[in-house]
C-alpha positions in Angstrom: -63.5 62.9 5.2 -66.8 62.4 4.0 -67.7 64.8 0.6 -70.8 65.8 -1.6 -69.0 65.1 -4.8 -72.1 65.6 -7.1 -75.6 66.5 -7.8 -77.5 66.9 -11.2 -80.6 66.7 -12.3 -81.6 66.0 -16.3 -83.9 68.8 -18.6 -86.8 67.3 -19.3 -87.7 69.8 -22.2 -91.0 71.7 -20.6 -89.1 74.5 -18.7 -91.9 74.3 -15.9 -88.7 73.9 -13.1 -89.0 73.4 -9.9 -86.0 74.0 -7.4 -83.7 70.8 -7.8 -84.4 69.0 -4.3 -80.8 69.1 -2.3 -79.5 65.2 -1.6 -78.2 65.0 1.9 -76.7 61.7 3.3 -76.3 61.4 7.7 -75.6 58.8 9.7 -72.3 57.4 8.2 -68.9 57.9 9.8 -65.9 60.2 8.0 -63.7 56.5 8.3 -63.9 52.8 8.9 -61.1 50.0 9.6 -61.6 46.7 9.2 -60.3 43.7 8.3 -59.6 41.7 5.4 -61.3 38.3 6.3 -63.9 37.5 8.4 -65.2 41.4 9.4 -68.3 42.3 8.0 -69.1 46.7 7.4 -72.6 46.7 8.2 -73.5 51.0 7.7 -77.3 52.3 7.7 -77.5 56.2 6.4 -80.3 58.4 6.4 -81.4 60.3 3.2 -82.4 63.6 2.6 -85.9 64.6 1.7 -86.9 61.6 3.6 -90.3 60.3 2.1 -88.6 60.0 -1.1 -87.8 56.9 -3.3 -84.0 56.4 -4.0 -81.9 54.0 -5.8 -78.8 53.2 -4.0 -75.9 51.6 -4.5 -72.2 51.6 -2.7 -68.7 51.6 -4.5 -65.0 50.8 -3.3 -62.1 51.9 -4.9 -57.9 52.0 -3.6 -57.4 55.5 -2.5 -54.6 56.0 -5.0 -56.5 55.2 -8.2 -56.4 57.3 -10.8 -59.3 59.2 -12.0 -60.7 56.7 -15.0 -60.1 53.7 -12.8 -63.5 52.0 -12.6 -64.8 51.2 -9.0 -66.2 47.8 -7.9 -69.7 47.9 -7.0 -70.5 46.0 -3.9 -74.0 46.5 -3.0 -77.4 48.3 -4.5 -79.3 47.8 -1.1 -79.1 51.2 0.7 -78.3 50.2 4.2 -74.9 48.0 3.7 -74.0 44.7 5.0 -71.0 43.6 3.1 -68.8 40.2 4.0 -65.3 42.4 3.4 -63.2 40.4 1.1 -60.3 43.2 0.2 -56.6 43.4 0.0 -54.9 45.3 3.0 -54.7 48.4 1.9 -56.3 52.5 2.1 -59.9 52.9 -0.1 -62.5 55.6 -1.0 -65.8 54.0 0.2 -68.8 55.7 -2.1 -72.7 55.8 -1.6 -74.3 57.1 -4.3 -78.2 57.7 -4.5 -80.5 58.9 -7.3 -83.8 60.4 -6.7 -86.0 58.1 -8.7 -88.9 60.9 -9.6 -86.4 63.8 -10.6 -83.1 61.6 -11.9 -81.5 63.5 -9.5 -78.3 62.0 -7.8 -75.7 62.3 -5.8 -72.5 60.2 -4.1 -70.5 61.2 -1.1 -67.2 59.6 -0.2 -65.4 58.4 3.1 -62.1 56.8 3.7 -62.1 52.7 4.2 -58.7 50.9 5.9 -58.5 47.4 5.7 -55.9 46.7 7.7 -54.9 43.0 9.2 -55.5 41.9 12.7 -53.5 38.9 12.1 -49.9 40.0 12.6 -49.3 38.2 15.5 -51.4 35.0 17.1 -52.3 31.1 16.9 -52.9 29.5 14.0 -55.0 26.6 14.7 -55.0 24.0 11.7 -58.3 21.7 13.0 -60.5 18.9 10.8 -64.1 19.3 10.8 -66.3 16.6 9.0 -64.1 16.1 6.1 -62.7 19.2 5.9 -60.0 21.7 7.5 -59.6 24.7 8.3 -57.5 27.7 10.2 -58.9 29.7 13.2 -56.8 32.4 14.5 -56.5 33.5 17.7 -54.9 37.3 18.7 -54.6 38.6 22.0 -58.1 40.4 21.7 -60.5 38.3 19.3 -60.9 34.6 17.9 -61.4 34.4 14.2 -62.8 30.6 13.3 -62.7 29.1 9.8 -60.3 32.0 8.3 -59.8 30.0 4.9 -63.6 29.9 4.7 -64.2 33.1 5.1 -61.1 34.4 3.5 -62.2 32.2 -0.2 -65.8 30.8 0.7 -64.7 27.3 1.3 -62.7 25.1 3.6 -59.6 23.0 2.3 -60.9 19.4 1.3 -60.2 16.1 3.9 -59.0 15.7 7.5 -56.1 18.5 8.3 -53.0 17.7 8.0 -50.3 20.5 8.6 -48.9 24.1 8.2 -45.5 25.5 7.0 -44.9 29.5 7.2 -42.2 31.3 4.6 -41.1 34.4 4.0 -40.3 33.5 0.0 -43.3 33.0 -1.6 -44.0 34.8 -4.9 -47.7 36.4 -5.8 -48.4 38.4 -8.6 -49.1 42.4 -7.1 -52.1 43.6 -9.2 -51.1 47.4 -8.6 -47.7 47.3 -9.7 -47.7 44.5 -12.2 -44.9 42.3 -10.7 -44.6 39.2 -8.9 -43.6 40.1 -5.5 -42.4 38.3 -2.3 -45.0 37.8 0.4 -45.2 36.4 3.7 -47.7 32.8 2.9 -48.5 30.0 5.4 -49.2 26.5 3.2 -51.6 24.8 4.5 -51.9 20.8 4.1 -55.2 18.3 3.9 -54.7 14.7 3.4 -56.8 15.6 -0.1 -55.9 19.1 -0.7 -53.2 21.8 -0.2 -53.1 25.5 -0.5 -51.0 28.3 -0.2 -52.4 31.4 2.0 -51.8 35.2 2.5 -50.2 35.4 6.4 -52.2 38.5 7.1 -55.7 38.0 5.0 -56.2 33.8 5.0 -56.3 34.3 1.0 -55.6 31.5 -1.0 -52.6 32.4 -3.4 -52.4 28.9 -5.1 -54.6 26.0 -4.4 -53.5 22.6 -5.2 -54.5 22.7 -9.0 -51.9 25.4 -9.6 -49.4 24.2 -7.1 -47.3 21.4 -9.3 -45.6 21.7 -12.8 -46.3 18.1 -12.5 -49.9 17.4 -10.9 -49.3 14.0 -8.7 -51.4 10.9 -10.4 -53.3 10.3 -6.5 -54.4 13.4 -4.2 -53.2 12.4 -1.6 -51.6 14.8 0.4 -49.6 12.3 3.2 -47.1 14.7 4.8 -45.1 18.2 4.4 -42.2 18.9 6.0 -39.4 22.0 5.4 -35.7 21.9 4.1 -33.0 24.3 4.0 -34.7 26.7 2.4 -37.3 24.3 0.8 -40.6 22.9 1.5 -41.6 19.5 0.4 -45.3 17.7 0.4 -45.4 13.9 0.2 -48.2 13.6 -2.1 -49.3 10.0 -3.6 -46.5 8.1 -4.3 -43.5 10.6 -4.3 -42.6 13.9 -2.4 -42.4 17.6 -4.4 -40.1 20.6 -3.5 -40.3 24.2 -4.0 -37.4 25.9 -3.2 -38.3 28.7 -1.4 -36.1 31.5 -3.2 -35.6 35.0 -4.0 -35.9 34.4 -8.1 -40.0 34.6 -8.7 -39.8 31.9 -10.9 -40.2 29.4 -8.3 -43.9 29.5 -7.3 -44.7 25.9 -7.7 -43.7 22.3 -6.9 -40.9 21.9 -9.3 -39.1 18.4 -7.9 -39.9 15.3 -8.2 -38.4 12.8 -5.9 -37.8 9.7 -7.6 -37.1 6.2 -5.6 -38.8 3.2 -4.3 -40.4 4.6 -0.5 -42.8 4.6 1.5 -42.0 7.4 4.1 -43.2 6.8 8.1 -45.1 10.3 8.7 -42.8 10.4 11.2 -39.9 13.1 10.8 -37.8 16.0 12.3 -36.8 19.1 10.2 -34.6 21.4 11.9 -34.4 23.8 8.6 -31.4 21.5 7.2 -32.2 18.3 5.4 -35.5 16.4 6.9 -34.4 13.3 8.6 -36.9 10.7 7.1 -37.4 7.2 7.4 -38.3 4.7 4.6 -40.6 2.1 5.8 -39.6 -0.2 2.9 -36.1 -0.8 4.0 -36.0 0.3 7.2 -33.5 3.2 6.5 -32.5 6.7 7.6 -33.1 8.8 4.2 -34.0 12.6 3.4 -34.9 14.6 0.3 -33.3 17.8 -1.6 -33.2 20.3 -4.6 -29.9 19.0 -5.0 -31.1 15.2 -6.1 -33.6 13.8 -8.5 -33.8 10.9 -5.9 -34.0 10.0 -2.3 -30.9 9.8 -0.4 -29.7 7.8 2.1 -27.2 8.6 4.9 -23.6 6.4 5.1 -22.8 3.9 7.6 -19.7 6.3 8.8 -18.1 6.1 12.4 -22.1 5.7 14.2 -22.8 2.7 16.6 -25.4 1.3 13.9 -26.1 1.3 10.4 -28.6 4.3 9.8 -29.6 1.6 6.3 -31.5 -1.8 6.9 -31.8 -1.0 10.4 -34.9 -4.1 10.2 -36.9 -1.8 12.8 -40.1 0.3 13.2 -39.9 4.0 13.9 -42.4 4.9 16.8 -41.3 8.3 17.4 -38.8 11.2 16.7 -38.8 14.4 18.2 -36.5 17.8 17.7 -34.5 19.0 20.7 -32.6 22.5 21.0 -29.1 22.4 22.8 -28.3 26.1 22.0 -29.8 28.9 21.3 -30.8 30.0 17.9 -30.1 26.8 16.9 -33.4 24.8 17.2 -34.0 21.2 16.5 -29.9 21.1 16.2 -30.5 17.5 18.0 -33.2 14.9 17.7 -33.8 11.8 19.7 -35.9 8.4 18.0 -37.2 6.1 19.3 -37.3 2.5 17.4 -38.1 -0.9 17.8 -36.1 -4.3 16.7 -38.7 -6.2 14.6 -36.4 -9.5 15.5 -36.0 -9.1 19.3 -39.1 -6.4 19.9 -36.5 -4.6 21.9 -36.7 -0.7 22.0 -34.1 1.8 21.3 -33.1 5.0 21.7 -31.3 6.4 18.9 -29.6 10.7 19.6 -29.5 11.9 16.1 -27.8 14.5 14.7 -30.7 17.0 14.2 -29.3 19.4 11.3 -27.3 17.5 8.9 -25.9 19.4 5.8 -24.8 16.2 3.6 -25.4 12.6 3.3 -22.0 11.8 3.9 -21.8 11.5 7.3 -24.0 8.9 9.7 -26.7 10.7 11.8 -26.9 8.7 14.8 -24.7 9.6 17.2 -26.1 7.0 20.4 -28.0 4.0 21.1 -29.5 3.3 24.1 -31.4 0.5 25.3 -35.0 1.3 26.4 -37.1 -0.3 29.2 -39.5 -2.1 27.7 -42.3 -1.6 30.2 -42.3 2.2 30.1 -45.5 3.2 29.5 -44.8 5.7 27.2 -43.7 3.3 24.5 -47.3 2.5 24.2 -48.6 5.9 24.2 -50.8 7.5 21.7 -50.0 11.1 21.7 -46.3 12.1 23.2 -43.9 15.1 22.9 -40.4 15.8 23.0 -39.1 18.6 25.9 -36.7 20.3 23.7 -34.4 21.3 26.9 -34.1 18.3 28.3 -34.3 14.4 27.6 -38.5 14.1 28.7 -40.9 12.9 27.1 -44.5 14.0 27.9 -47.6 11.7 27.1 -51.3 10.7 27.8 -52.9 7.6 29.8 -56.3 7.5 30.8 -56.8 11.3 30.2 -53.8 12.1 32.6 -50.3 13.5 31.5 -47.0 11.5 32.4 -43.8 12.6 31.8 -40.8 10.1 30.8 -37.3 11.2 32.3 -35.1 9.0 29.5 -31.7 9.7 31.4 -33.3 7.3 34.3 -36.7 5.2 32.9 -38.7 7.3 35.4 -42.4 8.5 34.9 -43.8 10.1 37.2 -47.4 11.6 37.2 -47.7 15.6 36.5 -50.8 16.7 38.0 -52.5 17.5 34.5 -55.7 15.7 33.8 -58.7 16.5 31.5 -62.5 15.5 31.3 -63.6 11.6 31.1 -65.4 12.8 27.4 -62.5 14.6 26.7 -60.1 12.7 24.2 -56.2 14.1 23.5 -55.7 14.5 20.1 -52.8 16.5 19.7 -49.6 17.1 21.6 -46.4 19.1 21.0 -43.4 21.1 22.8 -43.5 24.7 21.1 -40.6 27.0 21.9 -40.8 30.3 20.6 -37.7 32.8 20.9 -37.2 35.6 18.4 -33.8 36.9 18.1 -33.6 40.0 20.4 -36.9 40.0 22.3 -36.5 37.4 25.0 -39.3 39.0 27.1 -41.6 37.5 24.6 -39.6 34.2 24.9 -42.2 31.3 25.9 -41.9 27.0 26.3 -45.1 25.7 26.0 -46.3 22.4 26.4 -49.5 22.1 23.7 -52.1 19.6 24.7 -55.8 19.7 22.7 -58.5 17.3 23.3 -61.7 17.2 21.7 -65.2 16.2 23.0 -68.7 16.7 20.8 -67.2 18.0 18.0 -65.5 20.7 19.6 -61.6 21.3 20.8 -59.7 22.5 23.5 -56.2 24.0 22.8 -54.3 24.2 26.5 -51.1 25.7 26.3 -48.7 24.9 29.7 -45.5 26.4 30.6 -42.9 24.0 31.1 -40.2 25.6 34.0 -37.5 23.3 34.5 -39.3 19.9 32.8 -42.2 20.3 35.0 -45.6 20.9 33.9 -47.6 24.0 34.9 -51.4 24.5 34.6 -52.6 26.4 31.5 -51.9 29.7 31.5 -54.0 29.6 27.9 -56.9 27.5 26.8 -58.3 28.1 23.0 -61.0 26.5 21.9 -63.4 26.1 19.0 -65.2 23.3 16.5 -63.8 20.1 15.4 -60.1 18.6 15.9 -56.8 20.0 17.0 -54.0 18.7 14.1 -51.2 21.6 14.8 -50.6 24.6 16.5 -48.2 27.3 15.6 -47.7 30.8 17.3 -46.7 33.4 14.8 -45.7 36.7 14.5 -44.4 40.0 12.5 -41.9 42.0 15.0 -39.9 44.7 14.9 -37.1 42.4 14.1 -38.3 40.1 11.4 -41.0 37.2 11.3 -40.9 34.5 13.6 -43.1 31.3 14.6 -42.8 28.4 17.1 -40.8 25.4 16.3 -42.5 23.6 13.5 -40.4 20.2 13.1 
């Protein structure tokens, strides 16, 4: 509710007084809600006697502060057009003005909500020039650039990708403690930062994020543990264990070893299955070990070690539900023979002590998707989508078939990103969706089509996002009733 709080005038020591003018403010509303990154509270009052001279200024403090707690000034212009750059929270919004002839003043106060309008929706991790950023798409708006506008910059070098936790630790300013917050990391191949889920904040940018900083920034890859998260930066990977103890808010692990990881993996939330390029092995990381670790020859129909092939692809399926990514399949090629193979992995392993691959198959060498750019895993079946000139195929791996799926896109438009998303909180299968994510981009700007998948087939794009620069990753999230949830990020 908006309030005259005060109005005072000074004695100026010749008693000749005139009645003390009455300040009176109009044209600004009891209460506002906004948002905490990218809204802007733009407000134009009228003051009272008009064809007077007033000094104005406007003032923002939590609504729970206590009476000595000073207020932060945020503009001296009368009519207000303030970027909002706030913590969620409730606020007392103040203009005050001051009569500049008499010294008279006055302030009147209205409620201010910032609340977050990014609960729930896409989070778009794109390059632009040599920089990346987030937009954010909800049901009912598009917000572009959200680190930008969040912390006035973008993240440095061509994206990367994303990671969401629940376990991340910032320091609350109101009650003094570190406390656990929902954060999204956010990966460039020269930077990396750690971001408020519902405000785009940076918590932690990549100066604060290592106990020991990496001697090259080079951010090469990021992929998730058990209940980890580990960036391949320079010459060795870094975990942070993702934990309920708030001591653990940086990258505390080094990995030691001689690797040189493909930036191809699968994480199904157990160890990453990873494959080092020097040796041609099946290898993964964790808290548990100073070094990288490779898997044993066991009971599998080849050697996961010195396989002497290239990995060309590995994707996450989902055999059961609530159990995604418990199955992924790879795709490799013999450097002897230049024969392909297709390897079923075990797509959740808990130890080391056990070999991963569970088949081998011979692949047709003339499938077209072998020489594919962009291609994507079905996770309910054994189909692999991909593009050739600007149309989709789909592989069928139980037969060698590809057949064409009706999808095509622009001549100027050029894929640059493909993925299957499945997204299927516990409890609210209404919500449930399997999406197959295409974007393309054409004159520095991206298209983001999102196709339901029925049965292995292809559908037209029920969705189409767009904005500036190039597609890297796509993730749906979302805060429900039941907890947090996102699509499958392998």
């Amino acid at each position: 509710m908006a309030c005259l709080l005060g109005s005072c005038f000074s004695d100026n020591g010749n008693y000749d007084y005139q009645p003390p003018i009455n300040i009176r403010v109009t044209g600004v509303n009891e209460a506002y809600t906004v948002n905490p990154t990218g809204d802007k509270l733009q407000i134009a009052p009228k003051i009272y006697p008009e064809n007077r001279q007033y000094d104005c200024f406007w003032m923002v403090i939590p609504a729970a502060a206590s009476w000595n707690e000073q207020a932060d000034t945020i503009s001296r212009q009368r009519d207000l057009d303030y970027n909002v750059n706030l913590n969620v929270g409730n606020y007392k919004l103040r203009l005050c003005a001051k009569d500049r002839a008499t010294g008279v003043f006055a302030y009147e106060q209205y409620d201010l909500y910032v609340t977050t309008d990014m609960d729930t929706g896409w989070w778009i991790l794109k390059s632009e020039s040599d920089s990346a950023d987030i937009d954010f798409f909800s049901e009912t708006k598009a917000k572009p650039n959200i680190v930008h506008a969040a912390n006035g910059h973008h993240l440095q070098g061509a994206a990367q990708d994303l990671y969401f936790t629940i376990n991340y630790w910032n320091f609350n300013t109101a009650t003094l403690r570190d406390t656990r917050v929902n954060a999204v990391f956010v990966a460039s191949n020269k930077d990396l930062a750690v971001l408020d889920y519902f405000t785009g904040k940076i918590i932690r940018g990549y100066e604060e994020l290592f106990v020991e900083e990496p001697a090259r920034r080079e951010v090469r890859d990021m992929f998730a543990g058990p209940s980890d998260v580990h960036v391949y930066v320079g010459d060795f990977v870094y975990t942070l264990f993702n934990s309920k103890y708030d001591i653990y808010k940086q990258f505390v692990l080094k990995t030691l070893g001689d690797y040189n990881l493909s930036p191809i993996h699968h994480s199904g939330r157990a160890l990453p299955l990873l494959f080092n390029t020097k040796n041609s092995s099946l290898c993964s990381v964790s808290r548990t070990s100073p070094a990288i670790n490779y898997f044993v020859d066991g009971n599998g129909p080849l050697s996961p070690k010195n396989m002497n092939m290239d990995l060309v692809f590995m994707g996450g399926r989902t055999t059961a539900a609530y159990n995604e990514g418990d199955e992924a399949l790879a795709i490799v090629k013999r450097k002897d023979t230049g024969k392909y193979l297709l390897l079923t992995l075990n797509g959740k392993p808990n130890g080391m002590d056990l070999n991963p691959i569970r088949k081998s198959e011979e692949l047709d060498g003339s499938l077209n998707m072998l020489q594919a750019t962009h291609r994507a895993l079905n996770q309910n079946n054994r189909i692999i989508y991909y593009a050739k000139d600007n149309r989709l195929y789909a592989c069928n791996l139980d037969n060698n078939t590809e057949t064409a799926q009706g999808i095509s896109w622009n001549s100027g438009e050029q894929v640059t990103y493909m993925e299957f998303l499945k997204y299927a909180p516990y409890g609210l299968d209404s919500t449930w969706f399997d999406y197959l994510a295409i974007a393309t981009a054409q004159n520095g700007h991206y298209k983001l089509y999102l196709h339901p998948v029925p049965a292995g087939n292809v559908k037209p794009a029920v969705k189409v996002l767009e904005g500036k620069g190039k597609v890297k990753r796509a993730c749906f999230m979302s805060q429900t009733k039941n907890g947090f949830y996102t699509s499958t990020l392998f």
